[in-house]
C-alpha positions as CSV (number, residue, x, y, z in Angstrom):
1,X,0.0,0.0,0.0
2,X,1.8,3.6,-1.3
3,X,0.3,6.2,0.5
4,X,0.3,9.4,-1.5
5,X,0.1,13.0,0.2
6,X,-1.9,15.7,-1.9
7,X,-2.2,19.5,-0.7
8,X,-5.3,21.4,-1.7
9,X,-7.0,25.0,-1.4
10,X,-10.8,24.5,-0.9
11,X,-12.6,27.8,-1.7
12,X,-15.7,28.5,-0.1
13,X,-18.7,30.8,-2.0
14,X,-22.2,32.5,-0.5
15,X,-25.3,31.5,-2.4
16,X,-28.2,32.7,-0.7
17,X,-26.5,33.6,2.0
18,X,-24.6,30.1,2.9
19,X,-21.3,29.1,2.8
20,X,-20.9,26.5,0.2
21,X,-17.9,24.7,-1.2
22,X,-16.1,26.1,-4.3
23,X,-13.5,25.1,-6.1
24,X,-9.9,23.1,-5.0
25,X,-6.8,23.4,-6.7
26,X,-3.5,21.6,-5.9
27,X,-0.8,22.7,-4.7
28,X,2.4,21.5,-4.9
29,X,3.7,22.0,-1.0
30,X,1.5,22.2,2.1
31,X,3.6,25.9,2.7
32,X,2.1,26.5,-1.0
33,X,-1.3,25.6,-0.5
34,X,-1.3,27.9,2.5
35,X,0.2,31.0,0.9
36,X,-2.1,30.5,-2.0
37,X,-5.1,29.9,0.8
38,X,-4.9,32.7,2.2
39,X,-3.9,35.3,-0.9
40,X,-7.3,33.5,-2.2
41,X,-9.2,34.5,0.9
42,X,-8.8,38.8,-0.2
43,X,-11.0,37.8,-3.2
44,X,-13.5,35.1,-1.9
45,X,-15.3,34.7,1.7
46,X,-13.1,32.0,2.6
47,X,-10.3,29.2,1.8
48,X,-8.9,26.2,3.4
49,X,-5.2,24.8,2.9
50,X,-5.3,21.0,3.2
51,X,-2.8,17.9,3.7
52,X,-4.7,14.5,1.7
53,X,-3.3,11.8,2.4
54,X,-4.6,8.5,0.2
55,X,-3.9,5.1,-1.1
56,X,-2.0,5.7,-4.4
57,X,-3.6,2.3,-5.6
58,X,-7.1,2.0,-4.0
59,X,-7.9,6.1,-4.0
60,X,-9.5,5.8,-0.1
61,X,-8.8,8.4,1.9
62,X,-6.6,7.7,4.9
63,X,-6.4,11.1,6.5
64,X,-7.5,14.4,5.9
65,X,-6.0,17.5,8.0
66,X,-6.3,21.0,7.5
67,X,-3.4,22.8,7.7
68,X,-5.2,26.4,7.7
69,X,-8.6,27.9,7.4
70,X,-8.4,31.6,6.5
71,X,-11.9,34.1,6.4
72,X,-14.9,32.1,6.9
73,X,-15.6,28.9,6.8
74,X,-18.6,26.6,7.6
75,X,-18.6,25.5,11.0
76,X,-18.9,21.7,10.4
77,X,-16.2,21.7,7.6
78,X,-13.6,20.0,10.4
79,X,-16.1,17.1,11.0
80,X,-17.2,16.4,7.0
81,X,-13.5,15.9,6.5
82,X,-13.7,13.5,8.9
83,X,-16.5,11.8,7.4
84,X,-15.4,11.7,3.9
């Protein structure tokens, strides 16, 4: 089992007046994906740099940890990581 480590931004939008999810881009550093997190957070309500961590082979998620959360983001964002 190869376990392969991917670092994302996770944008977050209002529709209607709720934070939803946006869009994710990778990065290629978790210092990257935070830098880019939180230049993207000027321009949208909120961004999250994350660490994924998954089985190259099988794709299922081992661990999911965000690294930082900059502007707003849902409250229950921590635990649907979790879940996912």
């Amino acid at each position: 089992m190869a376990m392969k480590t991917t670092f994302l931004v996770q944008t977050f939008v209002l529709k209607r007046k709720r934070l939803l999810i946006g869009e994710r881009q990778v990065s290629p550093t978790s210092s990257g994906a935070m830098k880019r997190a939180e230049a993207m957070a000027t321009r949208m309500p909120g961004t999250a740099a994350l660490q994924i961590m998954a089985d190259d082979e099988t794709g299922e998620l081992e661990r999911a940890t965000i690294l930082g959360q900059y502007g707003d983001v849902p409250d229950d964002f921590a635990e649907s990581l979790q879940a996912a």
